[in-house]
Structures are given as C-alpha cells and as structure tokens.
N, C-alpha and C positions, 0 to 999 in steps of 0.2 A: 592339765588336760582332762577333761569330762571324759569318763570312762563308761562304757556300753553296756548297761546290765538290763536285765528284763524288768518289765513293767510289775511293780509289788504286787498289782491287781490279779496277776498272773497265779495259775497254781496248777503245781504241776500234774495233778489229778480231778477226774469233776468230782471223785468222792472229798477232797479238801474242798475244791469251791464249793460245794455242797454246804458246810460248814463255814464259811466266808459270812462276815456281816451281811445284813439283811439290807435290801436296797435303800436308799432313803428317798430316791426321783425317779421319775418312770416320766420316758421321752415322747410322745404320742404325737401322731400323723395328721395335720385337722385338715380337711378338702372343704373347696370352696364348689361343689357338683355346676354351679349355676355360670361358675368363671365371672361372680359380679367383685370378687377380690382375689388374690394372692392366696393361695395355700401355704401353709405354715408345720411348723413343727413344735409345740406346747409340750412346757415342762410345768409336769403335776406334784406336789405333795403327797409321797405315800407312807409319811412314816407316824405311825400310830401316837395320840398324841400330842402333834404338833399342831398349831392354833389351825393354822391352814390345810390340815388334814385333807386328803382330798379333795382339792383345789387345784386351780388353772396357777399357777406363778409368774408364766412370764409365755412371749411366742416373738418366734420368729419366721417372719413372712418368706417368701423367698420373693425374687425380684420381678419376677413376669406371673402372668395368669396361665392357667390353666394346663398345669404338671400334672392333678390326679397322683401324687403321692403317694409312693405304696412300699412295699417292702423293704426299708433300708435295714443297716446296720453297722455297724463297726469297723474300724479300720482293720483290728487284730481279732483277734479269738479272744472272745468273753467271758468263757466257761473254764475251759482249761486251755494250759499251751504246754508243751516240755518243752525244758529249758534247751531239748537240742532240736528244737524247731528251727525251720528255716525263718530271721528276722526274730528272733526272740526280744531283740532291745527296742523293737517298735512299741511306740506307746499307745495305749489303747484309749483314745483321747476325738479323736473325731467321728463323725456319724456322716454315712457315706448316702446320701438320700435320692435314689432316683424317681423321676416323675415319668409312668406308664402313657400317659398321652403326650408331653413334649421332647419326650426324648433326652430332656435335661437331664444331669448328675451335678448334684450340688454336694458341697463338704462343708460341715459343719464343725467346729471346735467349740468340746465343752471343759476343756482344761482351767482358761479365766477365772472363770461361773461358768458352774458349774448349772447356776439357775437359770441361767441368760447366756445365752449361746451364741454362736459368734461365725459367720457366713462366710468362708476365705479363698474359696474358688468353685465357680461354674463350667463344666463339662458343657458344650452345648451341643445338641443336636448334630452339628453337620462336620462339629471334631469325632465324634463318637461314630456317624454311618462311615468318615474316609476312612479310619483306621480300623474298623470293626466289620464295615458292611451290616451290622445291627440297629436295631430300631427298637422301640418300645422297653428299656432294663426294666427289669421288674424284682428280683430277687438279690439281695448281697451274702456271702459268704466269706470269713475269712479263708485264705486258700493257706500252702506250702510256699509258696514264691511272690504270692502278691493277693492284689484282692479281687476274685471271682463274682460278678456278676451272670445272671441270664438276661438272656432278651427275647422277644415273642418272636420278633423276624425281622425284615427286613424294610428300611425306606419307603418303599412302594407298597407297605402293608401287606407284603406276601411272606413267602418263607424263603430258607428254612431259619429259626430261629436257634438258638445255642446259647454260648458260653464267650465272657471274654475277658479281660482281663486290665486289671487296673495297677500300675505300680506301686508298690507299696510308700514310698518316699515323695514324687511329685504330683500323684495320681491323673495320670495321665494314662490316657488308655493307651496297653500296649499290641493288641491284637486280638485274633478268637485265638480259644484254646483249642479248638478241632481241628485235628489235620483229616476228619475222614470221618463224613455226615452218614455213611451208611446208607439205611432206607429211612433215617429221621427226618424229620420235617418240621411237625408242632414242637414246643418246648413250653417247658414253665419250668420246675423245680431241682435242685440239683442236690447228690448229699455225696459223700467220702466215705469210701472203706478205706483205710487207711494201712492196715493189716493186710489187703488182697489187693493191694494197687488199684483199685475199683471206685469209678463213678458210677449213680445213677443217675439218669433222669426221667423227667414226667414230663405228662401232655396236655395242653389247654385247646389253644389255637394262635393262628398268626393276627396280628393287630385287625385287619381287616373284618374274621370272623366274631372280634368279640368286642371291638372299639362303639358299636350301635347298639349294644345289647346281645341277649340268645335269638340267636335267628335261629326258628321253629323249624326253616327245612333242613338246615345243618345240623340242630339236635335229635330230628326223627331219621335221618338220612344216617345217622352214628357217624357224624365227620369230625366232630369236637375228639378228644387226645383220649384215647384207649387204650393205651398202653406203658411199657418202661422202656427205657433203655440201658444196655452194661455197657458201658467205657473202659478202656485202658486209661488210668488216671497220668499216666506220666508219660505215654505217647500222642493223648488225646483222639483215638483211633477207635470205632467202631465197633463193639465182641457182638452182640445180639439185642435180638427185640423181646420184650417179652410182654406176648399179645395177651388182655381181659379179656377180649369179645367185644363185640361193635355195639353189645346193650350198654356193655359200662361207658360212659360219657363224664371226661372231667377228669385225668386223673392228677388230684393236682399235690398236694402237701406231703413230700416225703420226708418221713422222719428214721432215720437210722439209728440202730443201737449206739449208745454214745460208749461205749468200749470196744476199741476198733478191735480185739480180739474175733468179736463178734461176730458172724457174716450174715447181716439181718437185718431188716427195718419194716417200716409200716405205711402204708398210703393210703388217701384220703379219694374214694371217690364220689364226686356228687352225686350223680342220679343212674338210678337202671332205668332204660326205656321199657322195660319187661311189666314192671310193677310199681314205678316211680319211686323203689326203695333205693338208700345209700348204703355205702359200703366200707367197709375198712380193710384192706389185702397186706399180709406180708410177704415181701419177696427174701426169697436164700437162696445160699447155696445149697444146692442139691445134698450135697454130704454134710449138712448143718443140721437138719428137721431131725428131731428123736434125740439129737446130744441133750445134756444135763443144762437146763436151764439155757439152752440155744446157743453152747461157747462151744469153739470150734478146740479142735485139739493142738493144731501147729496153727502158723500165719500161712498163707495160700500168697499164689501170684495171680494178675488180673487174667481171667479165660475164662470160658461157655462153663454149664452145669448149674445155673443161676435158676432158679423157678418162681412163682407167682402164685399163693393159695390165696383166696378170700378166707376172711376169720369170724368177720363183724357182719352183720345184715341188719338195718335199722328198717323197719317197713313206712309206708307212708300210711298217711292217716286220712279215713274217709271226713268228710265235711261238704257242710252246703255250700254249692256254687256260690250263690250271692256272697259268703262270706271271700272268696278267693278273688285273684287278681286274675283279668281276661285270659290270659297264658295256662294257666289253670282249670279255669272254672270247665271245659269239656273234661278233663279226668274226676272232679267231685271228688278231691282228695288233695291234700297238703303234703309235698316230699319232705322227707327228713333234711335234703340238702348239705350233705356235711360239705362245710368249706375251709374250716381248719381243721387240722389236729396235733399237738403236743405231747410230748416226751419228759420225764423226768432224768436225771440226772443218771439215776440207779436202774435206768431201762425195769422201772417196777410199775410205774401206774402210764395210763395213756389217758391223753383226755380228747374229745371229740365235740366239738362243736355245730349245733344242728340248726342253723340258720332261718331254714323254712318251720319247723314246729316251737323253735322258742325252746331249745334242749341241751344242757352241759352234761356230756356224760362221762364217765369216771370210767376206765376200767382198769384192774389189777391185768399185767403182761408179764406176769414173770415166766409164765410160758406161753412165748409170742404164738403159739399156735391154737394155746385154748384161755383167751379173752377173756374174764370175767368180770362183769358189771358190779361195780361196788357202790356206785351214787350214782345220781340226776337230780339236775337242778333246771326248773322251768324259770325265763322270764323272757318277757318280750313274744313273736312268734307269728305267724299268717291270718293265723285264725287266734291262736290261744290267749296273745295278748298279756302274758302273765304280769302282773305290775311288780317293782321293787321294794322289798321293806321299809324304804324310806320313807317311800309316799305311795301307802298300800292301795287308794285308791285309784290311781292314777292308770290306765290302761298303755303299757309299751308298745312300739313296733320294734322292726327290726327283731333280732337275734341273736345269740353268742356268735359268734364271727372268728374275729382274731382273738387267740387264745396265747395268753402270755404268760407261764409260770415261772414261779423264782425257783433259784438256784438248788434251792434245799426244799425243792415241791410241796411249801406248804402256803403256797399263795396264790393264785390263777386272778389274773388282770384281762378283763374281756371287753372288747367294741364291740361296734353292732354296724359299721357301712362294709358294704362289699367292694363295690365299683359302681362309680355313679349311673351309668347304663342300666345296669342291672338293677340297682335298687330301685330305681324306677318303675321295673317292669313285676318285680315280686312286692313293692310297696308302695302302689300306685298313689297312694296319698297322702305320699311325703313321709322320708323316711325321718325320724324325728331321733338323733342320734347321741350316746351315751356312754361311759365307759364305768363300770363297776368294776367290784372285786369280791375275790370268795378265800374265805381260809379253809383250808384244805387239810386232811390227814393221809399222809399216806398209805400209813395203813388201811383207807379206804372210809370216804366220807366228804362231804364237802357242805358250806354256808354262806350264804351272802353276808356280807358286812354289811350290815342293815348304817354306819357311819358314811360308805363309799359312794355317792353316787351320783358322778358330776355329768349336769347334763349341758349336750354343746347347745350355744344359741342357733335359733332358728336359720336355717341356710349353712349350717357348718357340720361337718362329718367328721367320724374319726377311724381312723383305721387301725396299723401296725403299732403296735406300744412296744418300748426296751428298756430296759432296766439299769439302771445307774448301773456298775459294777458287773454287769453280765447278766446272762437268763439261759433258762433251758433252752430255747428254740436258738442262741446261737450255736458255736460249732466247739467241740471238744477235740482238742490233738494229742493225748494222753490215754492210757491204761486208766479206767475206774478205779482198780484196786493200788 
C-alpha cells in the first residue's frame, strides 16, 4: 500500500527553502493580445550554463482563443508548508492557470516533463459562474483546505468580486469563501496571516471597469480599488475596511511578511491622482509598529486594530508630450506606475517594479516602516526606453512588470505585458515583449545578466513567470526561523 508523505519539494521553513536547489525552469504566461492564436504557457531554460540558456524549450497552447492568461500557480505551497498542514501529501505537481477574459481554469501537470507539460482538465466558465457566482479568476494561492483563487466579479461584469475555492484532489470548484462581503465590492489580491486568523485583500475593479482599458472618468472620478480589507480567515466574515483616500487608485499586489509570526505586509499602489506619483503602503496591526524588527510578541486572533501607513513615494517624471501616449500627454509627465512588487523570503529586501518609467527598484525592509532604497535598475520605460545589455543598442518598450524572485533572493526574473487593454493605451505602438533576469545581492544591489534575454515573437506577450521548485511570491505556511 502507497503510504501518504509530503511532497520532498516541501520544506518546513522558507528559511530551508531559501537554501533549497536553485530553480532549473521557469514556467512563463505567453498572450496572444490580438486572439489571432491560443495563449500558451512556455517553459524556459534558466540554468546558468546550459546550451539553451535562456531559451523558449517547449509551450503549450491551451485549447480556445482568447483567456488573457494571468496569475496562475501551484496546486500546494511552493515555498514552505509544515508538515502539520492541512493536505501535507499533496503533491506540488500541477500549475492551476486561469484566463482573466474567458473565465476558463486550466490545470496543467508538469510531473511527466517536466519540460513539456501536460493539459488534464478545463474549468469552464459557466461551471465556475454556477458554483461560484464568479467571473474573471485572476490570482492562485495555495490555501489551508484547498486551492484559493480571486475573481474580479461577477458574470454580468459587475460586482462584487472575491474569493473561491478549488478542491485540492479533483479541482473542482467548491464555492466562494465569503460568508459576509461587508461594504466590499472591488477585489484583486489576497494574502494570509496565518498567526492572527487574518485575510487581506486589495482593490482593482470588477471586469467591466477594467476589460476596455483605464476609463479616464473612473480613474479621475477615484472609482478604481482604494483600499484593503481584514477578514476573519476561517469564518470568511467581514472585520474592516481600511481606506487610502480616493487619490490612491489601484491598490493591487499584496505581499505579507512570509513569517506568519509577523502581523505585516506591503502593497502596491499605481497611481496618486494628486501628482501622478506611486506608492508602496504597509498595513499592521496597530500593536505591531515600533516592535523590534516588526515581530509581534504572542500569535493574535482575527479582529479590528489593523492600520494602513504609506512608506514608499516614487514621484512621476516631467517629460515632452509628444514623447507620451494620448492618456498622458495633458499631465507632461511619465507615472512611476508600480504594478508589481515582491518579497524575499527573509522579509529583508522588497522589490518594486515601475512599469511606466522603465524602473527595478531594490529596497532593504527590515524595518517595514522605514524602506530603504539599495539599487535601481533602468530598462525598457514610456519615455526612457533603456535598452538591454545584450543588445545595447536596441531601444525597449514596456517595463519591469511581473516581478519573479527565487527562493534564496538572489535572482529576480521580470516580463514586461500588463493586460492587453492596457498596454495598448501606455504603449500605443505595440508593446514589443521580453522576459530578462537580474542576479541580485541581498545584501542590497542588483544586475542584469547581460546572457538572459529572450525576446517574444511579434504578436506574443508575456506575463506571470514560476519557478520550478517554488518562488518567493508563492505562499509560505511555516515559522521563517
């Protein structure tokens, strides 16, 4: 009889994963923006080295046009799991892939080949609106009981949008996790205190506001996602809102301390209407700010007392109209636009990705309250253009984007598509899309791998990248130390 043990990939700490082999593949998201093919999922070469270095290996399509492909990930937890998790014997073997315009969820297995991956069941849209009332998934998370998805809203392109939940063994959607939407409405990102019974989440908009592009009067009107929310993680119930202000617009990537001791994280927001700068906010607990490196003293239960500082302020940058995109050109200035950002394993460096200026930025967070800038790295950008070392003359578009660092943060893997809508409207002349890499010091420093620099064929985008063996942006269920 086959006996139930956890998955070897597993480790019961992110500071062991940390120290875990270095990835050898990295899974990458390729869009077809035009719907003249199938969107795919492309497995790259990242292991230093090897003939095909940096290279496309192999893809697989999915079956219908026009998914837009965006946030997937893992069946299990990547990074860390303890061994007294719920499902510890799951194996960490499929890639849970949802498409933001059809509504599909595809599962992928890369147990076979590992190079060539293997397509074994479709979620379709109108399984996922009966049992969910959801529409648009966009984010995966491994949960405690199965596998957590977000979805922006609802069928009819309204709201509210949330949380739902996929079985861990047949992946079958099993319902939303919310017993009690509060005054929530918009959705996008979702993270675990695991220590304080605590969810949060973030705000975009529902399908409707953001499926066309930025609609200009919804962005100046501050109706895009300004705020967070705190959940009870194991009622699915409602605790509070915690409001930005109606300038902040976007608030989309949260990253929580990966030591659930912790009661802390970090979000990403795009744009102030104020001064068209971005932003980076930490929310805590009220009795967290001022402790010693931000660790609480006991574990808490989920309840109110939760607060929201801004830390980071990136300013926008003056520039010639002609050089901007019509959206633009009345402000005579380029936003920072952060639209990722990333966590290390050791809650020590943060990384931020600035989309509109062509900007990687580095900061040390070992005290999530005062941020400090260790590196920047220019390529790509609105105006700046910065080319890659590979092909120094070569002028880039796009931007750091999705931001993918390994286990042991000394690698950051970057795209450059957002959402086909949108890259549209910031890179009206075709976003021409690429996925590099940068080796990285913790200790604070970063450099492009002047070896890495694959660029997609014309009409193909790339988005979310995952790392064989796990990655910092997936989810840690373990004590750091």
């Amino acid at each position: 009889m086959a006996r139930l043990r956890p998955d070897p990939t597993f480790y019961p700490s992110a500071k062991q994963a940390a120290a875990a082999p270095p990835e050898e593949l990295a899974y990458l998201a390729m869009l077809s923006p035009n719907q003249s093919r199938s969107d795919a999922i492309g497995v790259v070469d990242v292991k230093p080295g090897s003939k095909s270095y940096g290279r496309l290996l192999s893809q697989i399509e999915m079956p219908k046009r026009g998914d837009e492909l965006h946030h997937f990930g893992w069946n299990a937890c990547s990074a860390s799991l303890c061994p007294w998790a719920a499902h510890p014997h799951v194996e960490r073997r499929y890639l849970v892939v949802p498409g933001i315009n059809s509504s599909r969820i595809h599962i992928l297995d890369t147990k076979a080949d590992p190079r060539r991956l293997e397509l074994v069941k479709v979620i379709e849209p109108e399984t996922l609106a009966r049992k969910t009332g959801y529409a648009a998934p966009h984010t995966v998370h491994c949960g405690p009981d199965g596998i957590y998805l977000s979805a922006l809203g609802a069928p009819d392109g309204g709201g509210p949008g949330g949380l739902f939940v996929l079985d861990h063994d047949s992946f079958e959607p099993r319902g939303t996790w919310e017993r009690d939407h509060g005054p929530q409405h918009l959705a996008y990102d979702f993270a675990w205190h695991l220590g304080y019974d605590t969810t949060v989440t973030s705000e975009w908009g529902t399908p409707s506001m953001v499926r066309d592009g930025v609609n200009p009067e919804l962005l100046l009107g501050g109706k895009y996602g300004n705020s967070l929310h705190v959940w009870d993680l194991r009622k699915g119930t409602h605790i509070e809102k915690l409001p930005l202000g109606d300038e902040y617009q976007m608030t989309l990537e949260l990253r929580p301390a990966r030591d659930p001791r912790k009661a802390y994280g970090f979000v990403g927001v795009v744009i102030s209407l104020a001064d068209l700068s971005a932003s980076v906010w930490v929310w805590y607990r009220e009795d967290e700010k001022g402790g010693k490196d931000g660790k609480e003293r006991k574990e808490g239960k989920a309840g109110k007392g939760w607060k929201v500082k801004k830390v980071i302020q990136i300013p926008a940058e003056p520039a010639d109209p002609a050089d901007l995109p019509p959206l633009l050109q009345g402000f005579k200035a380029v936003p920072p636009l952060i639209t990722d950002i990333n966590l290390s394993l050791d809650d020590r460096q943060l990384y931020v990705s600035c989309w509109g200026t062509g900007e990687l930025r580095q900061y040390d967070v070992s005290d999530p309250f005062k941020p400090r800038l260790t590196a920047t790295t220019q390529i790509g950008g609105i105006v700046r253009r910065a080319a890659h070392p590979a092909s120094p003359s070569k002028r880039l578009n796009g931007g750091p984007q999705m931001v993918e660092l390994s286990r042991d943060g000394r690698r950051v893997y970057l795209t450059n598509g957002l959402y086909s809508p949108w890259d549209e409207q910031f890179y009206p002349a075709g976003l021409e899309s690429w996925m590099v890499k940068l080796e990285t010091r913790p200790e604070g420093g970063m450099a492009l791998d002047s070896k890495f620099f694959l660029e997609m064929e014309r009409g193909v985008r790339c988005h979310q990248v995952r790392l064989q063996g796990g990655d910092a942006s997936s989810d840690s269920f373990c004590f750091s130390s």
